[in-house]
PAKE-790815 format. One record per atom (N, C-alpha, C): y, x, z; residue in three letters. Coordinates in steps of 0.001 Angstrom, whole numbers, padded with zeros to 6 digits, always signed. Each point is the difference from the previous one (the first is absolute). Layout:
BEGIN
YXZALA ...
***
This chain:
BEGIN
-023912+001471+022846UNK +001445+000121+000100UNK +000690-001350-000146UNK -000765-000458-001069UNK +000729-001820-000059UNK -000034-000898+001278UNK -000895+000521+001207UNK -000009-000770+000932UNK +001301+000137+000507UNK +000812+001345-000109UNK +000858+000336+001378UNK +001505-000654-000650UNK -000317-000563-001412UNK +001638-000209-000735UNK -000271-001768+001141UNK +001524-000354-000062UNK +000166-001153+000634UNK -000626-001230-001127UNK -000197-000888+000569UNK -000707-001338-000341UNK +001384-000845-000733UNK -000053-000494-001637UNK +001007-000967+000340UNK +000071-000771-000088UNK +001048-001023+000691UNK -000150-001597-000089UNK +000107-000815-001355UNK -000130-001172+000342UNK -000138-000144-001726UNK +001678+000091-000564UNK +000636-000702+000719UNK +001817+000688-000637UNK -000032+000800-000562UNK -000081+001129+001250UNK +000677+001537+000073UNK -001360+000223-001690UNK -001237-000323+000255UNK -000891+000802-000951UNK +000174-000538-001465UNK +000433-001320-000304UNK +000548-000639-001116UNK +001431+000571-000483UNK +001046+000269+001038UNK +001110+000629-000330UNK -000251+001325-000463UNK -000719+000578+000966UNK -000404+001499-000127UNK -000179+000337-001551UNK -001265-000916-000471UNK -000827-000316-001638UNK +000925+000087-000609UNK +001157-000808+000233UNK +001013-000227-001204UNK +000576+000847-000316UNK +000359+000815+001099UNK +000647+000986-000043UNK -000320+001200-001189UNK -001332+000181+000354UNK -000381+001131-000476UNK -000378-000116-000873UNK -000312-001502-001193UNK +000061-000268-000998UNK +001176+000239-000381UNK +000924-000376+000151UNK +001098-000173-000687UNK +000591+001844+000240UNK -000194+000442+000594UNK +000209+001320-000016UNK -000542+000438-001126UNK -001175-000225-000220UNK -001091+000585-001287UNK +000729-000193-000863UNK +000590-001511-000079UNK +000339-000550-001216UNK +001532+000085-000530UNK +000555+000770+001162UNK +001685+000726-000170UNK -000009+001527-000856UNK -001414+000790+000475UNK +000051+001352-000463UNK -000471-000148-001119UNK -001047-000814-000468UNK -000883-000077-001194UNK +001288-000462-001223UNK +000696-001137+000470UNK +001143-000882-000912UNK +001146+001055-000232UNK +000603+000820+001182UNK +001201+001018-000670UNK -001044+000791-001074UNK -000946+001030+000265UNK -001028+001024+000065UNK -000013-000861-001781UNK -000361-000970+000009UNK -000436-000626-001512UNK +001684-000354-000880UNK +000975-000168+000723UNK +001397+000405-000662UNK +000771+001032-000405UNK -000525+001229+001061UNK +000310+001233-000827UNK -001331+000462-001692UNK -001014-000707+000168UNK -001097+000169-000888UNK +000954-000611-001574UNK +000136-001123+000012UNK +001120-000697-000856UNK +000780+000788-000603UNK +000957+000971+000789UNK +000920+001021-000345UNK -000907+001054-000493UNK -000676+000440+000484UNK -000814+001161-001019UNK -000492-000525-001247UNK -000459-001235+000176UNK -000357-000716-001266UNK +000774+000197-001095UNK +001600-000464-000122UNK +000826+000182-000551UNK +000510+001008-000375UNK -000640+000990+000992UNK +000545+001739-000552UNK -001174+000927-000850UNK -000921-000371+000239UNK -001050+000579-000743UNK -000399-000775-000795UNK -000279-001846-000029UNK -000523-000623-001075UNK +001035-000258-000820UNK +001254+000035+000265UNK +000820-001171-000956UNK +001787+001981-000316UNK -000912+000823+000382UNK +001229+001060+000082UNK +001173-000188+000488UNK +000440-000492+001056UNK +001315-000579+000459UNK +000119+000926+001415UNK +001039+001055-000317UNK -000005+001335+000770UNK +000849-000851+001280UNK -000338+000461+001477UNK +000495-000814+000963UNK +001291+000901+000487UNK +001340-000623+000259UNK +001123+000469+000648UNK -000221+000671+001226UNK +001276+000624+000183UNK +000154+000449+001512UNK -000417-001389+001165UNK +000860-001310-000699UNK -000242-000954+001006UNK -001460-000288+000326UNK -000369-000527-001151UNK -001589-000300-000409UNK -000925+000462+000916UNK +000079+001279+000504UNK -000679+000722+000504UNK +000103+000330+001681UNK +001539-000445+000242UNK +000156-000240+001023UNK -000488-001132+000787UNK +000351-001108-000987UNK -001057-001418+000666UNK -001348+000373+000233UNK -000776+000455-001060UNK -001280+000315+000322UNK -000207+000722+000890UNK +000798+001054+000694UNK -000642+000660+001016UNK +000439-001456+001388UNK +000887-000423-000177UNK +000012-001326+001138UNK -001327-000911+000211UNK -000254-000227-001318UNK -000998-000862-000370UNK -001227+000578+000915UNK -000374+001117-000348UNK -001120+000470+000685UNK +000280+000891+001346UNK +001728+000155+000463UNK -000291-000228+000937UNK -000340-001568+001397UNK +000512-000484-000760UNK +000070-001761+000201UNK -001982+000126+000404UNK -000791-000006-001269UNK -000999-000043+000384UNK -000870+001168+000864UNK +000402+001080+000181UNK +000223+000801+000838UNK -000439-000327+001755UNK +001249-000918+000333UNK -000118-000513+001132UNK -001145-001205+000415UNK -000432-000426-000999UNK -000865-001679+000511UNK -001651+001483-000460UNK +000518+000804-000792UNK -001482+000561+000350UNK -000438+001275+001285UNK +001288+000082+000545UNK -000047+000175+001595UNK -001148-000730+001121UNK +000768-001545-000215UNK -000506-000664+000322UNK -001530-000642-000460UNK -000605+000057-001005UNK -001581+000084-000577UNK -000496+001068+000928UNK +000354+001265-000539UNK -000586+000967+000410UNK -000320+000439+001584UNK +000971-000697+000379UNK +000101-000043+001926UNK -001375-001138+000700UNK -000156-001145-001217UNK -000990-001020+000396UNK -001014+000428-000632UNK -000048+000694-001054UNK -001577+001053-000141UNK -000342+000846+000803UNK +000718+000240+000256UNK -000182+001126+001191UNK -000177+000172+001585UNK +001019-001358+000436UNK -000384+000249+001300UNK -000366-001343+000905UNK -000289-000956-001123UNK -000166-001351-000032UNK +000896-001169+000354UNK +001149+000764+000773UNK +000879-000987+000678UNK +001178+000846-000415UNK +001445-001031+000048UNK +001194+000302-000683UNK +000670-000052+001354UNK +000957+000867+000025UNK +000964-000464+001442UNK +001392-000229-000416UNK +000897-000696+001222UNK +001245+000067-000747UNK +000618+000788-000600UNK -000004+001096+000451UNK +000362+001113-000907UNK -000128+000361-001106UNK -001405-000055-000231UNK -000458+000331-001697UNK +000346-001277-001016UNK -000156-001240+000866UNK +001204-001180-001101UNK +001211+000780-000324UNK +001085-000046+001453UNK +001046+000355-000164UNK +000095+001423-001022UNK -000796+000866+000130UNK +000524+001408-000796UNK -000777-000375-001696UNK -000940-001282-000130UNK -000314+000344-001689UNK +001143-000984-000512UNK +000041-001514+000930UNK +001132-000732-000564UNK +001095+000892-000237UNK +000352+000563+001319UNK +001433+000618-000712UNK +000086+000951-000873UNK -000491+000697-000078UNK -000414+001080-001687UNK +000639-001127-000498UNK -001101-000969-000856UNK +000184-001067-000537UNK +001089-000399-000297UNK +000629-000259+001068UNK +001185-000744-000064UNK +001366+001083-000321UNK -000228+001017+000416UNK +001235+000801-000130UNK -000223+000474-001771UNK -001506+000158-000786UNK -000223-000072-001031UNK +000852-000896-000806UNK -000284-001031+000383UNK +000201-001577-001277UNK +001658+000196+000056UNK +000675+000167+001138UNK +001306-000579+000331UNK +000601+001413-000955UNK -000564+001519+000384UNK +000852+000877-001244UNK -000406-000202-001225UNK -000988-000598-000382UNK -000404-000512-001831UNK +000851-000936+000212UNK +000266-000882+000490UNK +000989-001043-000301UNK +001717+000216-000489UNK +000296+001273+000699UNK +001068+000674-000431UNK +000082+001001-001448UNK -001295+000701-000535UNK -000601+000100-000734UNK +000287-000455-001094UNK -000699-000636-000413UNK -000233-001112-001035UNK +001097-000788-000142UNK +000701-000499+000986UNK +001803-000278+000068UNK +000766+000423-000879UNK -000413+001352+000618UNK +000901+000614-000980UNK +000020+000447-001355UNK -001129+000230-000492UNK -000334-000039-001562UNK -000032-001605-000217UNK -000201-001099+000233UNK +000381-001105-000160UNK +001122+000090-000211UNK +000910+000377+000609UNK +001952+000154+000233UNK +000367+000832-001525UNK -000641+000867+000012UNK +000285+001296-001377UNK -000103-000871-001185UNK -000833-001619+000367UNK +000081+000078-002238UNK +000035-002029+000153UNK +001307-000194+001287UNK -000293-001277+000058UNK +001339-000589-000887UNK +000753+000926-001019UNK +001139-000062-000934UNK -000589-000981-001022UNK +000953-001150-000347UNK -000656-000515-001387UNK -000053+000963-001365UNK -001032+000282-000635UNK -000216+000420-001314UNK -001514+001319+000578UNK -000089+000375+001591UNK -000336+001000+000139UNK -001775-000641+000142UNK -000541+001055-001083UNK -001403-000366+000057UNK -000996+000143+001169UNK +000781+000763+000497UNK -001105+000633+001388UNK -000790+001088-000261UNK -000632+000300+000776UNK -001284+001448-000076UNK -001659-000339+000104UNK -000004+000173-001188UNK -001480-000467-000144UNK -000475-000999-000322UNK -001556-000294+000184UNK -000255-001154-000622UNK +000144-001386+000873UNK -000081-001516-000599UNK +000237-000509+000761UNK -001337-000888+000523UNK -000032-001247+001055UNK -001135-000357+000572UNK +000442-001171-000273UNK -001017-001331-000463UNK +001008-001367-000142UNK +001331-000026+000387UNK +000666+000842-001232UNK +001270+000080+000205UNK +001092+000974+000540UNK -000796+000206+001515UNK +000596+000829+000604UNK -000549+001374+000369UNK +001166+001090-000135UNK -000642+001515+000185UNK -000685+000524+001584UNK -000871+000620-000665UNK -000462+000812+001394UNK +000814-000047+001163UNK +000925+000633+000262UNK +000717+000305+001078UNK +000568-001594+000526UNK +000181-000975-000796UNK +000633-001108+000287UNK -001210-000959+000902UNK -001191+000261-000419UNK -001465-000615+000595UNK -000027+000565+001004UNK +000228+001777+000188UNK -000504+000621+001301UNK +000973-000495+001088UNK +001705-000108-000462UNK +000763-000310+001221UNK -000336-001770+000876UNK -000930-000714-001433UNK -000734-001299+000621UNK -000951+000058+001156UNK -000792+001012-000282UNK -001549+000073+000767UNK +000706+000690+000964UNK +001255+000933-000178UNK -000169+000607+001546UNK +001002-000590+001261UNK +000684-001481-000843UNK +000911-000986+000941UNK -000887-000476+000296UNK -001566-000669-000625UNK -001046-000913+000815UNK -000824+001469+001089UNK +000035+000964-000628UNK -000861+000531+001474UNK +000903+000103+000845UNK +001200-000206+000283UNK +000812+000603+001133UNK -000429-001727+000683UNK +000126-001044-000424UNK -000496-001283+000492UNK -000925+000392+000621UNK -001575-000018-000566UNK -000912+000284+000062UNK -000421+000834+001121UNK +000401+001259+000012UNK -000101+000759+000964UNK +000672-000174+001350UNK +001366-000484-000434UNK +000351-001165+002038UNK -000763-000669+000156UNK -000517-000895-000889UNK -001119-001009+000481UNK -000934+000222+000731UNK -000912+001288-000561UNK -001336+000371+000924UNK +000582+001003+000963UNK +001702+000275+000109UNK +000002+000670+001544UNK +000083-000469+000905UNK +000767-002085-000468UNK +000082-000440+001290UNK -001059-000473+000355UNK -001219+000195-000334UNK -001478-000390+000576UNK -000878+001563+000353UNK +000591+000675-000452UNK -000658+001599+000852UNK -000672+000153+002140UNK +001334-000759+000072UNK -000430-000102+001111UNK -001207-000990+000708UNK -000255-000860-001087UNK -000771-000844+000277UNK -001588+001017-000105UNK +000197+000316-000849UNK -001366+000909-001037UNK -000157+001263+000628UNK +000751+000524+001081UNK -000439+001548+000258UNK -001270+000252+000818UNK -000760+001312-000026UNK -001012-000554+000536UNK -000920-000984-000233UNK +000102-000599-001072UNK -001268-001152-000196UNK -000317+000216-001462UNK +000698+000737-000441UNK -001189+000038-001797UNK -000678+001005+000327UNK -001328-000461-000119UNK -000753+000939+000113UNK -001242-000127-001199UNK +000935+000206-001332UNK -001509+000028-001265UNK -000868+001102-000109UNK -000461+001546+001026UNK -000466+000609-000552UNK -001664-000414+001219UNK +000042-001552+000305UNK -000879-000202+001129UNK -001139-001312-001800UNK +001095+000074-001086UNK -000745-000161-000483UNK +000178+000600-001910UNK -001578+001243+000061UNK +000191+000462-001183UNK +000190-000631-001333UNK +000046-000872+000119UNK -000022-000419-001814UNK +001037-000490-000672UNK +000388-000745-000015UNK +001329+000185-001444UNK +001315+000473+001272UNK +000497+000004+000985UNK +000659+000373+001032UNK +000288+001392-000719UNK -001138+001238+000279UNK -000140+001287-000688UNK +000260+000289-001380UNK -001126-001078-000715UNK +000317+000376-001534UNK +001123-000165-000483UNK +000681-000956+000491UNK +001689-000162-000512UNK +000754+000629+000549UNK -000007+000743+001018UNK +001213+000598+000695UNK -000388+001492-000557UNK -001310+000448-000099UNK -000308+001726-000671UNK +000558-000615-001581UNK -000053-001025-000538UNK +000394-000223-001431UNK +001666+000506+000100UNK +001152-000702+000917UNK +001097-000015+000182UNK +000530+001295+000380UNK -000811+000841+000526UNK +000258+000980+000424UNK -000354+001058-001012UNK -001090+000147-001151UNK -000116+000773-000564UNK +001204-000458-001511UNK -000151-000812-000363UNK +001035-000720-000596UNK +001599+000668-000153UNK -000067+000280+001391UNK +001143+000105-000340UNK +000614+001721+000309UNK -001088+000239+000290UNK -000192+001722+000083UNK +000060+000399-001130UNK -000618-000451-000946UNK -000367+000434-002221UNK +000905-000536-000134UNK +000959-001197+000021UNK +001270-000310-000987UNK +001187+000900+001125UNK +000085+000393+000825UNK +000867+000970+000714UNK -000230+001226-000626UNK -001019+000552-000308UNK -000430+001170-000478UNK +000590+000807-001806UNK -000444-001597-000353UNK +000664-000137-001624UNK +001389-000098+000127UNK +000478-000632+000403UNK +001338-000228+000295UNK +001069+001533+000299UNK -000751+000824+000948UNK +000536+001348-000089UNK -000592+000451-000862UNK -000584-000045-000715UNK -000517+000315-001245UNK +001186+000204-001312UNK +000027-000865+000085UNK +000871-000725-001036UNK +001544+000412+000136UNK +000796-000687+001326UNK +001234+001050+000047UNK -000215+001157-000191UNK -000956+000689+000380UNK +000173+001867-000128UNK +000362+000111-001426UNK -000993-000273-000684UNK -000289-000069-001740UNK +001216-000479-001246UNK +000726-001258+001146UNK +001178-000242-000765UNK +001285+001134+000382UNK -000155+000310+001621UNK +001161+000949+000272UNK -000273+001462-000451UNK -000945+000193-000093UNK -000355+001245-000262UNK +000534+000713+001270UNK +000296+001689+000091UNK +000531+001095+000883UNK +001348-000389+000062UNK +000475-001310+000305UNK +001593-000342+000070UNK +000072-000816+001584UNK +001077+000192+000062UNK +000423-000685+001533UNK +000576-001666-000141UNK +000420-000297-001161UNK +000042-001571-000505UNK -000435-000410-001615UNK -000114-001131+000368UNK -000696-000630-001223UNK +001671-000455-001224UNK -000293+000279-001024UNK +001291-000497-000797UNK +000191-001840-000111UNK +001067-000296+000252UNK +000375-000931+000184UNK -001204-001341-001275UNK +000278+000235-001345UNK -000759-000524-000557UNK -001197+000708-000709UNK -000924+000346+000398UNK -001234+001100-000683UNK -000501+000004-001418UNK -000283+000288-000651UNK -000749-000078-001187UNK -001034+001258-000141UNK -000389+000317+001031UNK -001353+001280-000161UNK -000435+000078+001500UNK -001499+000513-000720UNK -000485+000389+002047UNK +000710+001739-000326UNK +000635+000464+000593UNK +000639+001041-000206UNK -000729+001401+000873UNK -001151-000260+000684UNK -000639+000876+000555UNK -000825+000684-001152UNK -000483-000797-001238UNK -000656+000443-001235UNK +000923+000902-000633UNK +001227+000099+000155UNK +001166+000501-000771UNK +000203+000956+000526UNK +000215+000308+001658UNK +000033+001132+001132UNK -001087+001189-000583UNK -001058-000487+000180UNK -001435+001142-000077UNK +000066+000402-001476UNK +000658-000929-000427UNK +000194+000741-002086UNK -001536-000654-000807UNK -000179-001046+000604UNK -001509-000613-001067UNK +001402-001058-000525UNK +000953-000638-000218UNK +000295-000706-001022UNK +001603+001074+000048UNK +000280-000612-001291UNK +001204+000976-000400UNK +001131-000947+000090UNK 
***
């Protein structure tokens, strides 16, 4: 079957490479930022907001889209414009609503005296880091679209099995288990409710079924 995928030049097959590294390395990097936030909710007890939770579903949909794109070059060895265009833009339509996001709980506690929500990171809170990372992926992600066209059709890593595969089934399972936990976790904090309370202090699904009082 590897005979019939197209041949690529060294450009197109060097661009192609990059590509699909850096794809790996877009889903794995959000995929390992929503991990952070669970960190903080299960290791350090710091119950996550309505907002909180909204970024994170950006976040992984953000990585969402670049593992479109893995999964399209595991699979069918070659990327076409299209499958750039439809994982970038996931991507991109991802980062740009976390950016509004995180804005805006940035906006909610940017009053002098107001401590903010949650804990902080050299300095600065969660939500104030996420609206950082998701102004550099909106960079980031124009960057490798205006070279898509260069790269379509020419990555072709599944012509070679070894770290090509192991890292892209890594990126892809990756981010299937922290997606998984993640609905995990909202259910458990929302319990049988249609919204989450503005500031939480219980997983309230334990409270629903009557195991905590």
């Amino acid at each position: 079957m590897s005979s019939l995928l197209p041949e690529p030049s060294l450009e197109g097959g060097l661009l192609g490479r990059v590509q699909f590294w850096f794809a790996c390395a877009f889903a794995i990097g959000w995929t390992g930022v929503v991990c952070g936030g669970l960190f903080y909710q299960f290791g350090l007890w710091e119950y996550p907001c309505p907002l909180c939770i909204v970024q994170r579903m950006f976040m992984l949909l953000a990585a969402m889209g670049a593992a479109h794109i893995v999964r399209t070059a595991l699979t069918r060895g070659a990327v076409t414009g299209r499958d750039y265009m439809m994982g970038w833009g996931l991507s991109l339509v991802a980062v740009v609503a976390g950016s509004f996001a995180s804005w805006r709980q940035t906006m909610l506690h940017v009053l002098p005296g107001d401590k903010g929500y949650g804990s902080e990171v050299f300095g600065l809170h969660l939500y104030v880091w996420a609206w950082i990372l998701f102004q550099a992926s909106v960079v980031a992600v124009g960057i490798v679209l205006a070279f898509a066209h260069a790269t379509a059709d020419r990555s072709v890593p599944a012509q070679d099995p070894g770290a090509y595969r192991t890292v892209g089934m890594l990126a892809l399972w990756f981010l299937g288990l922290v997606l998984a936990v993640n609905l995990v976790a909202v259910f458990l904090e929302e319990g049988f409710h249609w919204f989450l309370p503005d500031d939480p202090t219980r997983y309230q699904f334990f409270y629903d079924v009557g195991i905590l009082d």
